[in-house]
N, CA, C and O atoms as a printed pandas DataFrame, in Angstrom:
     atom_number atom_name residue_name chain_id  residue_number  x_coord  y_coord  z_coord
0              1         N          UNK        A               1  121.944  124.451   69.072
1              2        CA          UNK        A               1  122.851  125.024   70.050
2              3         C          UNK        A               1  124.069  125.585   69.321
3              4         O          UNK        A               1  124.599  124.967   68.397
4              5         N          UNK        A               2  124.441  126.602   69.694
5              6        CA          UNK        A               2  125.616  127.626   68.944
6              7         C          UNK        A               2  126.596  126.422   69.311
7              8         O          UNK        A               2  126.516  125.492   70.113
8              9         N          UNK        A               3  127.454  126.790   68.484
9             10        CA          UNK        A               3  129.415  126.175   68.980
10            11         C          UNK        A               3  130.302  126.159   69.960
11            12         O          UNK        A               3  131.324  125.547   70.271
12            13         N          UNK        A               4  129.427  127.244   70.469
13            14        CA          UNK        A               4  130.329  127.536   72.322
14            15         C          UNK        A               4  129.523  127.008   73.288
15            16         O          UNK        A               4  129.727  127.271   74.473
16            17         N          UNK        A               5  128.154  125.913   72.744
17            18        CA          UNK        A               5  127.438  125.378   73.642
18            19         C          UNK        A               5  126.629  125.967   74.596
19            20         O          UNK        A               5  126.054  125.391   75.519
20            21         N          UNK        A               6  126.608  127.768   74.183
21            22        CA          UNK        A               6  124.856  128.080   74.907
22            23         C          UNK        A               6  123.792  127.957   74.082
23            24         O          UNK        A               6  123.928  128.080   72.865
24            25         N          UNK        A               7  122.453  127.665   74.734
25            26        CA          UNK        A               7  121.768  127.350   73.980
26            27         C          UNK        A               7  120.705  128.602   73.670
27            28         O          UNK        A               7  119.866  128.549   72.771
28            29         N          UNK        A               8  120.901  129.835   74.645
29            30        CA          UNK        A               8  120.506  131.152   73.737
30            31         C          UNK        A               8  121.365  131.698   72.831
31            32         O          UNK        A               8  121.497  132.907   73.021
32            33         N          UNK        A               9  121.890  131.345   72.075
33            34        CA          UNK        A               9  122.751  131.652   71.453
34            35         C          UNK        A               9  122.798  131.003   70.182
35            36         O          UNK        A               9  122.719  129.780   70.299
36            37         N          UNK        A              10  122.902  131.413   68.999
37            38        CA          UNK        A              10  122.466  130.829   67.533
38            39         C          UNK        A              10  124.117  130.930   67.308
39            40         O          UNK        A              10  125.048  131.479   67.898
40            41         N          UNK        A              11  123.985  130.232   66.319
41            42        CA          UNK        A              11  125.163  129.695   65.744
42            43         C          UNK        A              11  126.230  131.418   65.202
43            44         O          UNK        A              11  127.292  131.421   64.581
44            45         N          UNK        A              12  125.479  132.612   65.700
45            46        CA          UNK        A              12  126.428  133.584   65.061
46            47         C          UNK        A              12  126.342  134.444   66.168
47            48         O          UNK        A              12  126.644  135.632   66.052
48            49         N          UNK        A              13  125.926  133.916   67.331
49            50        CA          UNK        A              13  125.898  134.624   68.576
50            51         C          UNK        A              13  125.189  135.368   69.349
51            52         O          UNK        A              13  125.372  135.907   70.441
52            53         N          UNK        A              14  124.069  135.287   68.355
53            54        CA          UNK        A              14  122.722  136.112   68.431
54            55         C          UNK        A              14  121.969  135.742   69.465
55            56         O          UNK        A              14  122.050  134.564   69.814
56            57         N          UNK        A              15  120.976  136.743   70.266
57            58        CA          UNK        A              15  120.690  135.704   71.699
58            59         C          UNK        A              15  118.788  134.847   70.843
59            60         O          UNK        A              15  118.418  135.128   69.702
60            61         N          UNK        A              16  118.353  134.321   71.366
61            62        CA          UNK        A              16  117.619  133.439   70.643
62            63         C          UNK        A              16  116.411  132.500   71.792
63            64         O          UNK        A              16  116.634  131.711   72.711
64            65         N          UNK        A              17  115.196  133.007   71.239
65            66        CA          UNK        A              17  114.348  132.095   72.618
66            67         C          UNK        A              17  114.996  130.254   71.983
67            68         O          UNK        A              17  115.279  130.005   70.811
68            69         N          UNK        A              18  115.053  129.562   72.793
69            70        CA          UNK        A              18  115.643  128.016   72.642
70            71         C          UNK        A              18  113.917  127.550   72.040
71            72         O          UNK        A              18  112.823  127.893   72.490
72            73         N          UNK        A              19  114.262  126.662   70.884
73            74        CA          UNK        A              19  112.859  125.686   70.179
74            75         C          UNK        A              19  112.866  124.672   71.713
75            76         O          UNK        A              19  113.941  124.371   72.232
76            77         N          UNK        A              20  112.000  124.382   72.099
77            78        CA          UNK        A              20  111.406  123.082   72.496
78            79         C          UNK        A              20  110.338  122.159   72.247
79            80         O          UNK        A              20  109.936  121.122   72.776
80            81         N          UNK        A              21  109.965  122.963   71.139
81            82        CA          UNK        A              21  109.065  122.304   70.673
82            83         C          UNK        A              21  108.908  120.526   70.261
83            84         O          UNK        A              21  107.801  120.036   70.040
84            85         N          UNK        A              22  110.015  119.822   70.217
85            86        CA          UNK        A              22  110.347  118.529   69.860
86            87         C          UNK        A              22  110.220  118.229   71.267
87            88         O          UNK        A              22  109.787  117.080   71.362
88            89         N          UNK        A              23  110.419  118.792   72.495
89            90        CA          UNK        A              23  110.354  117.912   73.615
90            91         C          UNK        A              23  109.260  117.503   74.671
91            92         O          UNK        A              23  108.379  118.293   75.012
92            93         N          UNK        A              24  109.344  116.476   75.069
93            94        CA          UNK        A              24  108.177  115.838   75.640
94            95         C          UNK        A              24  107.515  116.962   76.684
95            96         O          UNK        A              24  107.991  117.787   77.463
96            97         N          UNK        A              25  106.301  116.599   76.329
97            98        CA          UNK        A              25  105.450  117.273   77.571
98            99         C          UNK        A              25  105.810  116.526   79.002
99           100         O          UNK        A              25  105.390  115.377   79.146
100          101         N          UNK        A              26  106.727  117.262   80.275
101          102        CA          UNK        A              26  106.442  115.838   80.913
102          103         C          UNK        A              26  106.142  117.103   82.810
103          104         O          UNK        A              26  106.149  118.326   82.943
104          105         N          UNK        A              27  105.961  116.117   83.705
105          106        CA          UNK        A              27  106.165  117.464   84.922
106          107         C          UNK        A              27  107.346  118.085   85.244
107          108         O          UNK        A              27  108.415  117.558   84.936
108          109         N          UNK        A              28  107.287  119.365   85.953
109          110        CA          UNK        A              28  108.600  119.758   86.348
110          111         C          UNK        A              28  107.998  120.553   87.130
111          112         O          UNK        A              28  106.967  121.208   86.976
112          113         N          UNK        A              29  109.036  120.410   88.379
113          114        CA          UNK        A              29  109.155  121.024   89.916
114          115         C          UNK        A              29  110.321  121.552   89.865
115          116         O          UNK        A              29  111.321  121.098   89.309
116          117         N          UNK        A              30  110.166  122.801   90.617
117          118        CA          UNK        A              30  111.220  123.431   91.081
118          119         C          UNK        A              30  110.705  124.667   92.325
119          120         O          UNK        A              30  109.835  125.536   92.264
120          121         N          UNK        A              31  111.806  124.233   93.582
121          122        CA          UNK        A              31  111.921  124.925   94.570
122          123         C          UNK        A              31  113.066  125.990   94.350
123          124         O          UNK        A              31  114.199  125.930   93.872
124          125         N          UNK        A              32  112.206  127.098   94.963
125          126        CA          UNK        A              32  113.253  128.046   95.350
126          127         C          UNK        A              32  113.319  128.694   96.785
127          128         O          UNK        A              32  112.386  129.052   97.504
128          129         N          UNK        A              33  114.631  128.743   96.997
129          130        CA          UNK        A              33  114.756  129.611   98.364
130          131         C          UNK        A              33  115.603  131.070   98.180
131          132         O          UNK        A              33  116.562  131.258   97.432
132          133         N          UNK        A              34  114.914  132.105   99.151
133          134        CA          UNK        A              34  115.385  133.072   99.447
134          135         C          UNK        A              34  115.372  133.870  100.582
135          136         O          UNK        A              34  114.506  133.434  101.341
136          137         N          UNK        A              35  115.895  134.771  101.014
137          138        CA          UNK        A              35  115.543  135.320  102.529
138          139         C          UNK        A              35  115.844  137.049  102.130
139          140         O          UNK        A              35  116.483  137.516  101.187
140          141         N          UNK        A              36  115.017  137.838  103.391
141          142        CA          UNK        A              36  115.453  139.006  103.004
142          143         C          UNK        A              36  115.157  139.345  104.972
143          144         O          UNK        A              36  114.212  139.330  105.761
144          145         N          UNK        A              37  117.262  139.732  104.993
145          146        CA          UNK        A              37  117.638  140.037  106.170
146          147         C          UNK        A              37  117.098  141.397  106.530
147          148         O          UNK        A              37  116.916  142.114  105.546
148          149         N          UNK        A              38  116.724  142.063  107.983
149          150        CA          UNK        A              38  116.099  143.126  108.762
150          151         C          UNK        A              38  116.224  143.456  109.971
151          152         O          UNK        A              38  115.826  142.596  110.757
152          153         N          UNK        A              39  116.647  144.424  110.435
153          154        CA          UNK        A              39  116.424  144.518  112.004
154          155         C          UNK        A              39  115.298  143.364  112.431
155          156         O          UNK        A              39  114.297  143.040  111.791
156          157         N          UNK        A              40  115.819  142.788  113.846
157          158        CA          UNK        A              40  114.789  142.546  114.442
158          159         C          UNK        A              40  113.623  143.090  115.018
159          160         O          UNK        A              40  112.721  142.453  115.562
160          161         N          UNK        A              41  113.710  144.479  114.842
161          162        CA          UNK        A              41  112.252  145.313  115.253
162          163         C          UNK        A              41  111.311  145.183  114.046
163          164         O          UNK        A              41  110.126  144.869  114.155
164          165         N          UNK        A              42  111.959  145.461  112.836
165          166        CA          UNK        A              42  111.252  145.612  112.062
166          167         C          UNK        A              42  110.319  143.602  111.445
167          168         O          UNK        A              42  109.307  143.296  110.815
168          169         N          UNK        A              43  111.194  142.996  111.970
169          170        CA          UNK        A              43  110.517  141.506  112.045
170          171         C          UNK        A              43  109.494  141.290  113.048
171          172         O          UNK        A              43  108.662  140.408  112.836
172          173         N          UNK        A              44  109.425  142.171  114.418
173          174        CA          UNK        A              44  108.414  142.185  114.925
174          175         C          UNK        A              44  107.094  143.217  114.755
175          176         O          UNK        A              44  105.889  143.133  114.989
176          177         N          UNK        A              45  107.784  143.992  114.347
177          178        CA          UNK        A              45  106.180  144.654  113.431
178          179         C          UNK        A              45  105.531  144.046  112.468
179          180         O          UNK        A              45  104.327  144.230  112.287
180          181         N          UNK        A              46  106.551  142.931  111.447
181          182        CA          UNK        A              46  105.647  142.227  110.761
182          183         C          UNK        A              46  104.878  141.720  111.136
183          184         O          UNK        A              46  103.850  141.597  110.470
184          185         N          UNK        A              47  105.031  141.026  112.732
185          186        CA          UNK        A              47  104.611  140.158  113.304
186          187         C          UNK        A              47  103.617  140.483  114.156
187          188         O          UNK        A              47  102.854  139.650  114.645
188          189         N          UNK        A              48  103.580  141.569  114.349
189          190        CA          UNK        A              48  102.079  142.395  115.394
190          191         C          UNK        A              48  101.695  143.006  114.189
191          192         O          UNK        A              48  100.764  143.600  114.731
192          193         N          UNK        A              49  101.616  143.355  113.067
193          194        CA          UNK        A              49  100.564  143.762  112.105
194          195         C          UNK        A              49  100.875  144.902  112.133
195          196         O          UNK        A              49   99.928  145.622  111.817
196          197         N          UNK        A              50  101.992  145.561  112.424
197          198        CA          UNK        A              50  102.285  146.921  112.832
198          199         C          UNK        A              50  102.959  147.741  111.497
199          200         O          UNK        A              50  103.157  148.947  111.643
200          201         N          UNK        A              51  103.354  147.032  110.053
201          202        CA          UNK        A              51  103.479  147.984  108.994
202          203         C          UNK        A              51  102.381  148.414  108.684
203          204         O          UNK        A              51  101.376  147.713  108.561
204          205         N          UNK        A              52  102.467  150.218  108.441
205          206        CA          UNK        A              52  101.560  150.874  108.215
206          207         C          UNK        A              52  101.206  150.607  106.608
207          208         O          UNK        A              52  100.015  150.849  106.409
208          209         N          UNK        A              53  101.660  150.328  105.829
209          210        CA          UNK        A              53  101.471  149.501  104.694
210          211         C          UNK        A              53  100.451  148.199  104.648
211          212         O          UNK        A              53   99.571  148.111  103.792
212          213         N          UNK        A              54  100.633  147.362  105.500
213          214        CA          UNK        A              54   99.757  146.348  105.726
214          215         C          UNK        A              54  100.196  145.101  105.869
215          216         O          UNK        A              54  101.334  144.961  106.316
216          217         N          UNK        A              55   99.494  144.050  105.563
217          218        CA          UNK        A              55  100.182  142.726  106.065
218          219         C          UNK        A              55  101.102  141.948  104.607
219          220         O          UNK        A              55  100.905  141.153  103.688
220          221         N          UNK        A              56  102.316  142.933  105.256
221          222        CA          UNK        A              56  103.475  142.169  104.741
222          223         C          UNK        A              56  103.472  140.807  104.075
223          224         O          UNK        A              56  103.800  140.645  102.900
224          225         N          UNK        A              57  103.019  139.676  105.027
225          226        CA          UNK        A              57  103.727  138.527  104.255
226          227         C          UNK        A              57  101.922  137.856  103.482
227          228         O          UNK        A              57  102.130  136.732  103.024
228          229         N          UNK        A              58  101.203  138.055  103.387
229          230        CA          UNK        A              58   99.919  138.010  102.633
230          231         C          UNK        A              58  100.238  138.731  101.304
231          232         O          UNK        A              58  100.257  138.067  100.268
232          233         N          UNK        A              59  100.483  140.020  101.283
233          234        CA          UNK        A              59  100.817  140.623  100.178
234          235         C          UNK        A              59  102.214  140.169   99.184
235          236         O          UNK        A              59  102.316  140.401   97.979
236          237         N          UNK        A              60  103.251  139.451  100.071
237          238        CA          UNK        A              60  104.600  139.554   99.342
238          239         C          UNK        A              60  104.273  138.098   98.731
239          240         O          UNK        A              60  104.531  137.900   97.544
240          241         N          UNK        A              61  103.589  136.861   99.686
241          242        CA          UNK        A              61  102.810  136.063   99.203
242          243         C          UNK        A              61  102.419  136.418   97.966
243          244         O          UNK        A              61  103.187  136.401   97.004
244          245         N          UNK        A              62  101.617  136.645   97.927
245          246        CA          UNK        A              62  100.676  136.993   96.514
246          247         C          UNK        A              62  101.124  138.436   95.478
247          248         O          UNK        A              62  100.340  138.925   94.664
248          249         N          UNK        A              63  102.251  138.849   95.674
249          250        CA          UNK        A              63  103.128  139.381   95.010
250          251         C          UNK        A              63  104.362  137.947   94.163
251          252         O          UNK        A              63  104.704  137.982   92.981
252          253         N          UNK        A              64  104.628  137.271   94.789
253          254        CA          UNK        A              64  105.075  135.761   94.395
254          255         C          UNK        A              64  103.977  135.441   93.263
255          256         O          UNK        A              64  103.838  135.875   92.119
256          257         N          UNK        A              65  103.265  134.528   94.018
257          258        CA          UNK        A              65  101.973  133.814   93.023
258          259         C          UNK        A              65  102.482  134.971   91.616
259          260         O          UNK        A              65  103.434  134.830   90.849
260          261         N          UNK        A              66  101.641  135.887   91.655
261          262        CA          UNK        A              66  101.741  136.779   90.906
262          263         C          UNK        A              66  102.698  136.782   89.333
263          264         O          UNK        A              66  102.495  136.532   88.145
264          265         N          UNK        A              67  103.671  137.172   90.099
265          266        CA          UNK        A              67  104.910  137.210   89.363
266          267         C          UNK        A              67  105.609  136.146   88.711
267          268         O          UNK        A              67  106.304  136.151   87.695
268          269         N          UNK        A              68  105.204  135.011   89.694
269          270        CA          UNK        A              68  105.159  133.145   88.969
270          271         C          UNK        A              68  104.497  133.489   87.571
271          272         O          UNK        A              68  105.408  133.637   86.756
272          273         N          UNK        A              69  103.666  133.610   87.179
273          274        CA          UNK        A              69  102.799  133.437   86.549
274          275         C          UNK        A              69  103.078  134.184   85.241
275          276         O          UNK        A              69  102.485  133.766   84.247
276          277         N          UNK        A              70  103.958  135.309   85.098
277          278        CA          UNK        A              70  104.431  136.401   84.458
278          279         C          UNK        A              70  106.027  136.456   83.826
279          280         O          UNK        A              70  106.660  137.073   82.970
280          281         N          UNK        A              71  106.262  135.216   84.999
281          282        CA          UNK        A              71  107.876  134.940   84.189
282          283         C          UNK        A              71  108.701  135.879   82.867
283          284         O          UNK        A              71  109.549  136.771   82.840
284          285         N          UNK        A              72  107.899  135.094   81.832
285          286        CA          UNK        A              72  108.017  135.884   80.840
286          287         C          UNK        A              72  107.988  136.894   80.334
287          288         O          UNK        A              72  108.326  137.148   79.178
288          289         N          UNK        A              73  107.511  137.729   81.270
289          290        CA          UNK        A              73  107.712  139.197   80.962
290          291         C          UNK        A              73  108.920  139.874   81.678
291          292         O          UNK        A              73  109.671  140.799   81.371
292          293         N          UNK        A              74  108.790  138.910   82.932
293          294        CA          UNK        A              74  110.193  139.397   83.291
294          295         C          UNK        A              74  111.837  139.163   82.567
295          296         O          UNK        A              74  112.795  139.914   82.386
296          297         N          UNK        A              75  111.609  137.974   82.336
297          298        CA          UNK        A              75  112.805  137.212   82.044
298          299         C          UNK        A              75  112.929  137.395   80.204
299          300         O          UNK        A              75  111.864  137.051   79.692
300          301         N          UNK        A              76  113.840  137.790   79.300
301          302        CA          UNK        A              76  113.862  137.570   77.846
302          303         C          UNK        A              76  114.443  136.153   77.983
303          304         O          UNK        A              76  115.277  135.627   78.720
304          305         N          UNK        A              77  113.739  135.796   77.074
305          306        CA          UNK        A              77  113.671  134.418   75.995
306          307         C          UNK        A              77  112.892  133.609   77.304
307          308         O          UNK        A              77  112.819  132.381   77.322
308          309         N          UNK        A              78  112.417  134.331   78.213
309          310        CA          UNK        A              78  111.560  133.124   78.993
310          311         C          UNK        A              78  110.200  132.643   77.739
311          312         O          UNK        A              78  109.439  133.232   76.970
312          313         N          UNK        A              79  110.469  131.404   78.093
313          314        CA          UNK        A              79  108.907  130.433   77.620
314          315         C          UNK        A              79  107.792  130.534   78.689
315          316         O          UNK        A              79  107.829  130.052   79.821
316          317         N          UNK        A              80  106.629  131.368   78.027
317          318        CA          UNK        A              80  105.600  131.217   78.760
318          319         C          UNK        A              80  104.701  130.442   79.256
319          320         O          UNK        A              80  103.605  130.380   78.699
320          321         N          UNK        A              81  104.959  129.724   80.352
321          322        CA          UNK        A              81  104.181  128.663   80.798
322          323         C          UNK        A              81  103.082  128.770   81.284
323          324         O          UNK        A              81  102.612  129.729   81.897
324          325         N          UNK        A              82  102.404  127.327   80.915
325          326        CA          UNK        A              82  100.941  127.212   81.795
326          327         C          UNK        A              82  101.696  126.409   83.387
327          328         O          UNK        A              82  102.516  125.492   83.395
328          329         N          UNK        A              83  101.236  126.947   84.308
329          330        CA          UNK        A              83  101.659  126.856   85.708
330          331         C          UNK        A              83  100.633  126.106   86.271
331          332         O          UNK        A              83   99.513  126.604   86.375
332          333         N          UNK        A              84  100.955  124.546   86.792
333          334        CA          UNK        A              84  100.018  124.010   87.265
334          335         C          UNK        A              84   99.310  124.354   88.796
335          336         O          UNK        A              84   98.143  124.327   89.187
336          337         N          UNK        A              85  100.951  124.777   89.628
337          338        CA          UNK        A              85  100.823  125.181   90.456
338          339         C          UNK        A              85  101.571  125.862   90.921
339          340         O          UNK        A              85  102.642  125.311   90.666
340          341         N          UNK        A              86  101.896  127.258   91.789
341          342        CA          UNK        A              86  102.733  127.882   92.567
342          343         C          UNK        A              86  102.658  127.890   93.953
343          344         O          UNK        A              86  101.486  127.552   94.114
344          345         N          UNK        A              87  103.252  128.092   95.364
345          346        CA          UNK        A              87  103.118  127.760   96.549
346          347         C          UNK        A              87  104.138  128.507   96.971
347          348         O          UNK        A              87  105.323  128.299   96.711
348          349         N          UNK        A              88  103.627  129.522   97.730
349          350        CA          UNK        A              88  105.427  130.429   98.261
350          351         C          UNK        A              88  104.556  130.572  100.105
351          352         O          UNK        A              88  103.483  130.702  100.694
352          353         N          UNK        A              89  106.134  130.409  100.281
353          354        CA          UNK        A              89  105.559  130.124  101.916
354          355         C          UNK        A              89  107.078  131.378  102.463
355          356         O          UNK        A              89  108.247  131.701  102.251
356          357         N          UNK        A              90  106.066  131.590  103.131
357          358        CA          UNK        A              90  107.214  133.154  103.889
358          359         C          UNK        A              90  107.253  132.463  105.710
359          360         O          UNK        A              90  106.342  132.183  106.489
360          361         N          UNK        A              91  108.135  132.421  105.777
361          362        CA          UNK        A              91  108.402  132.250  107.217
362          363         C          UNK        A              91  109.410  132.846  108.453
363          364         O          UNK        A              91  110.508  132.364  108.731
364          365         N          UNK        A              92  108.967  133.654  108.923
365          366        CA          UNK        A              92  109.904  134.661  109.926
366          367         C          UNK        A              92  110.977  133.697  110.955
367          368         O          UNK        A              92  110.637  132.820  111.749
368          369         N          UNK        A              93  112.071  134.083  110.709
369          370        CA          UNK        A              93  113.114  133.084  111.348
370          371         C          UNK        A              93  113.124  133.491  112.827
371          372         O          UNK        A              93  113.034  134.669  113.174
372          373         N          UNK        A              94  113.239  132.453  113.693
373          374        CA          UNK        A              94  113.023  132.802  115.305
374          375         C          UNK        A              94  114.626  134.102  115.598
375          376         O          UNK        A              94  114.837  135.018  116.394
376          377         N          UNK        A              95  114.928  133.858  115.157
377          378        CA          UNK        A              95  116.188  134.734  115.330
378          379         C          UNK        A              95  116.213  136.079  115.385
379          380         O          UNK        A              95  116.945  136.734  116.127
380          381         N          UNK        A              96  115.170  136.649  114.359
381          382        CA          UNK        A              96  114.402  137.553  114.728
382          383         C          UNK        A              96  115.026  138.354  113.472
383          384         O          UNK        A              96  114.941  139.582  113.472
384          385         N          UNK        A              97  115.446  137.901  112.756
385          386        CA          UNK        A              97  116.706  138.622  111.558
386          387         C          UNK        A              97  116.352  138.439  110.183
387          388         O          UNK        A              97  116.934  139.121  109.339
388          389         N          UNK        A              98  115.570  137.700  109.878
389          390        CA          UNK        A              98  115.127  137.595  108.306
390          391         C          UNK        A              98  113.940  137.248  108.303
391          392         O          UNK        A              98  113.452  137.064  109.418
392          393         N          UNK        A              99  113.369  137.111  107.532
393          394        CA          UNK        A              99  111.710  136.577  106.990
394          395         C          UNK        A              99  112.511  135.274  105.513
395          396         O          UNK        A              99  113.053  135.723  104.503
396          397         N          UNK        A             100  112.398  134.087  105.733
397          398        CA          UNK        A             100  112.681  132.934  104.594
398          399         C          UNK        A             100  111.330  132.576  103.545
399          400         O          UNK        A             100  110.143  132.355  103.789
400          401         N          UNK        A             101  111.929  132.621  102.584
401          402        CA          UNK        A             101  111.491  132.675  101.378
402          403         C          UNK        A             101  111.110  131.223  100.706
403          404         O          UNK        A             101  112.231  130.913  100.302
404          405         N          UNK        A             102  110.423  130.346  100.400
405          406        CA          UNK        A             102  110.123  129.651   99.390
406          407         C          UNK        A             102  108.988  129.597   98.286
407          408         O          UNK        A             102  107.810  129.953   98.306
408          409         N          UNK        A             103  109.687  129.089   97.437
409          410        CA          UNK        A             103  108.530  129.055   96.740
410          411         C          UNK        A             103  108.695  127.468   95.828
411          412         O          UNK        A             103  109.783  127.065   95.417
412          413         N          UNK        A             104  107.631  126.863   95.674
413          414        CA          UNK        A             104  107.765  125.433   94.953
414          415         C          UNK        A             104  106.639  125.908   93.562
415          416         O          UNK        A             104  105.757  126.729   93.815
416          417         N          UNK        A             105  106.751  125.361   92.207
417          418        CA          UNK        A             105  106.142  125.797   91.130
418          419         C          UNK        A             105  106.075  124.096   90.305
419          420         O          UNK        A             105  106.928  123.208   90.326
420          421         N          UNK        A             106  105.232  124.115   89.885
421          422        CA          UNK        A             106  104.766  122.915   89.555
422          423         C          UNK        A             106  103.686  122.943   87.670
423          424         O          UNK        A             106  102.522  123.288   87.463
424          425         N          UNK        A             107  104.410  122.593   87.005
425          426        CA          UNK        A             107  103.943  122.839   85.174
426          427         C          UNK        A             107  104.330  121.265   84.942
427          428         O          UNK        A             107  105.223  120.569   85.423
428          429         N          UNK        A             108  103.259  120.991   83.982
429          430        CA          UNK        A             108  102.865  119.838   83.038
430          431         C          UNK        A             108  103.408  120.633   81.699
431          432         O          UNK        A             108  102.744  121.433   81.040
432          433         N          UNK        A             109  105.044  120.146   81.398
433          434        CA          UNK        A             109  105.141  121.439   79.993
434          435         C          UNK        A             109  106.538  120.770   79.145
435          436         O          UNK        A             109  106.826  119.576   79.228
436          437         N          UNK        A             110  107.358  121.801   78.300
437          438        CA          UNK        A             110  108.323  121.242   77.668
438          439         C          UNK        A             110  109.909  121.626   78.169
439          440         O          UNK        A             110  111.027  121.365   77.724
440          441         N          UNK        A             111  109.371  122.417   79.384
441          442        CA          UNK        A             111  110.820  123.278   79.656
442          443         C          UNK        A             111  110.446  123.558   81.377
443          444         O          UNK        A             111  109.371  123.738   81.948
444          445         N          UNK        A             112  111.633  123.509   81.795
445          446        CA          UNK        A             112  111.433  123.489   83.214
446          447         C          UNK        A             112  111.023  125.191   84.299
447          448         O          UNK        A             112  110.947  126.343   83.874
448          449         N          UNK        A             113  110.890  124.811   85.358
449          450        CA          UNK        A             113  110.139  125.993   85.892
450          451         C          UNK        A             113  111.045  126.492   86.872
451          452         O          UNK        A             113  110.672  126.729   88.021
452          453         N          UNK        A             114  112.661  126.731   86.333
453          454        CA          UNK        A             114  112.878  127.016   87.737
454          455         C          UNK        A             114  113.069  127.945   87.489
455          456         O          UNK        A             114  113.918  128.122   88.364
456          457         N          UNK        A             115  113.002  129.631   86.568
457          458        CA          UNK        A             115  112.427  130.566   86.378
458          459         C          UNK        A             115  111.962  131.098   87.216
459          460         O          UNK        A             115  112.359  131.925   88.036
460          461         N          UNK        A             116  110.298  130.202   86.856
461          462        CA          UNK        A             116  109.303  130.737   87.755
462          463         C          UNK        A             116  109.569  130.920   88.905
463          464         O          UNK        A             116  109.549  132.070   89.345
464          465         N          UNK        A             117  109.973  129.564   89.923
465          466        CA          UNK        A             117  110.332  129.617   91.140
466          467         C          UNK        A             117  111.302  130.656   91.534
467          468         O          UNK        A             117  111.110  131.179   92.632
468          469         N          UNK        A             118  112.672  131.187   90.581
469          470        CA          UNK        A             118  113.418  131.924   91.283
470          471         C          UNK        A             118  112.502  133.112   90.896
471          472         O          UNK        A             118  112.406  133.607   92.019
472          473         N          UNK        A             119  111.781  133.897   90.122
473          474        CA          UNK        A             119  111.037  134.540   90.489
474          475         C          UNK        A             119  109.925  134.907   91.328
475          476         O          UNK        A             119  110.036  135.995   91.894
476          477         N          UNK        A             120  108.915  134.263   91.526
477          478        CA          UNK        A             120  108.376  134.229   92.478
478          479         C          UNK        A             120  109.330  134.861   93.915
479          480         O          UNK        A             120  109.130  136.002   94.331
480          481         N          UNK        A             121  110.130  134.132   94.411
481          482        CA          UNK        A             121  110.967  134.513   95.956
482          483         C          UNK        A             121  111.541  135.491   95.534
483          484         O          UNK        A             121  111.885  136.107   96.543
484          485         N          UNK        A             122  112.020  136.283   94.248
485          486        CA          UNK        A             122  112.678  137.516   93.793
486          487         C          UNK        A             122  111.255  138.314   94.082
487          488         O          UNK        A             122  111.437  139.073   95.034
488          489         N          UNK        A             123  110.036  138.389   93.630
489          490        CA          UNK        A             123  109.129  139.288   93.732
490          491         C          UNK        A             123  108.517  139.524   95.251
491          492         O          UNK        A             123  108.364  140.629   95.773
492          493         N          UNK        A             124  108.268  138.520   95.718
493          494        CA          UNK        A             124  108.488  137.861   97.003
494          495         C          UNK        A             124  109.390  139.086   98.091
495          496         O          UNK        A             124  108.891  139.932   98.833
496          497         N          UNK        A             125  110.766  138.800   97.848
497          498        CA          UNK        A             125  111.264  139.635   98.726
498          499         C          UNK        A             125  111.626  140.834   98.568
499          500         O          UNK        A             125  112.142  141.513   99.456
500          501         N          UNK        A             126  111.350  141.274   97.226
501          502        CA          UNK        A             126  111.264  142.822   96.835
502          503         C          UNK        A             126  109.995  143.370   97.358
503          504         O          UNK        A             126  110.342  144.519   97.630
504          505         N          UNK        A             127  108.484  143.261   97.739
505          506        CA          UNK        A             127  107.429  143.261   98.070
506          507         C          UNK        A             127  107.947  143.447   99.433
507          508         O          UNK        A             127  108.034  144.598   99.861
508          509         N          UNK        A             128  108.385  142.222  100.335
509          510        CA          UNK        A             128  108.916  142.508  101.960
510          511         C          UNK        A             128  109.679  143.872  101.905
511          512         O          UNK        A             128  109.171  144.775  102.570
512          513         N          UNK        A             129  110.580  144.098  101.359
513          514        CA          UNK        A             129  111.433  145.140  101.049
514          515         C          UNK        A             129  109.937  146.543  101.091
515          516         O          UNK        A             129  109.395  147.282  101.913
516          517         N          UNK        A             130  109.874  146.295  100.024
517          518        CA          UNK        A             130  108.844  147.512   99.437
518          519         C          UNK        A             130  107.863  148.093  100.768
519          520         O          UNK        A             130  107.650  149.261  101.093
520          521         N          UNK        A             131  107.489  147.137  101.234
521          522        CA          UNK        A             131  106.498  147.368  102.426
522          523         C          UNK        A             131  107.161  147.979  103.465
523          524         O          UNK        A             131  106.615  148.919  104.043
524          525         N          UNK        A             132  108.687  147.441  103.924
525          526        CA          UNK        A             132  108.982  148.051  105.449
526          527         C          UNK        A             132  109.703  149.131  104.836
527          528         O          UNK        A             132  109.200  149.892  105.663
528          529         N          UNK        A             133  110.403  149.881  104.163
529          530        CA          UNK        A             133  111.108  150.314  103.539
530          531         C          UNK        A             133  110.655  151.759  104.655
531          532         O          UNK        A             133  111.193  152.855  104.496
C-alpha cells in the first residue's frame, strides 16, 4: 500500500492492480441496489409488453447477469473473478415511477464482489434506459 494509504496506488503513485494473492480464499456477498426513475406511462408499457423493443426487464435482467461476469473489462485494476453466483431482480415500484434494481453476487475468491454487484444494476439500468429511450 502507497504512503497515502490507497491501495491502487504504488508507493510513487502509480495506479496498480492490488496483489491478493496471499489472501485467503474465503465467500463474499455483495448486494446492490439501484433504480431508474420514468414517467409513469412509460412503467406501464413495461408492464403490458408494450416496448416496441421488447421485454424490458428479461433483457435488462440478463444484460446484469451479463455484465456481472465481465467486471473486469469494465472496471481497470478489476480482478477477474470466478462468480459463483449472480441474481438481479428488477421490480416495478407500485408508484408507478421507477423500475428497482437489485442485484446479489456471490464468489468463493480472494477479493470481494461488490464490483460485480454495482455493476450488474449499472448495466441493468442502462439496458431499462436503452430500451424505452
Amino acid at each position: 500500500m502507497a504512503k497515502n494509504g490507497l491501495s491502487h496506488l504504488d508507493e510513487h503513485g502509480q495506479a496498480r492492480m492490488v496483489d491478493v494473492g496471499a489472501k485467503q480464499v474465503s465467500e463474499r456477498v455483495c448486494v446492490a441496489r439501484g433504480e431508474v426513475r420514468m414517467a409513469a406511462e412509460t412503467l406501464r408499457r413495461i408492464a403490458d409488453g408494450e416496448i416496441p423493443k421488447g421485454d424490458v426487464l428479461a433483457t435488462a435482467r440478463l444484460a446484469g447477469i451479463q455484465a456481472c461476469k465481465r467486471t473486469d473489462e469494465w472496471i481497470p485494476l478489476a480482478h477477474p473473478l470466478p462468480v459463483d453466483s449472480v441474481e438481479v431482480t428488477l421490480r416495478p415500484d407500485p408508484t408507478g415511477e421507477r423500475v428497482r434494481i437489485e442485484a446479489r453476487v456471490r464468489a468463493h475468491a480472494r477479493t470481494g464482489v461488490e464490483m460485480e454487484a454495482l455493476v450488474a444494476v449499472a448495466a441493468a439500468g442502462l439496458t431499462i434506459y436503452d430500451m424505452c429511450k
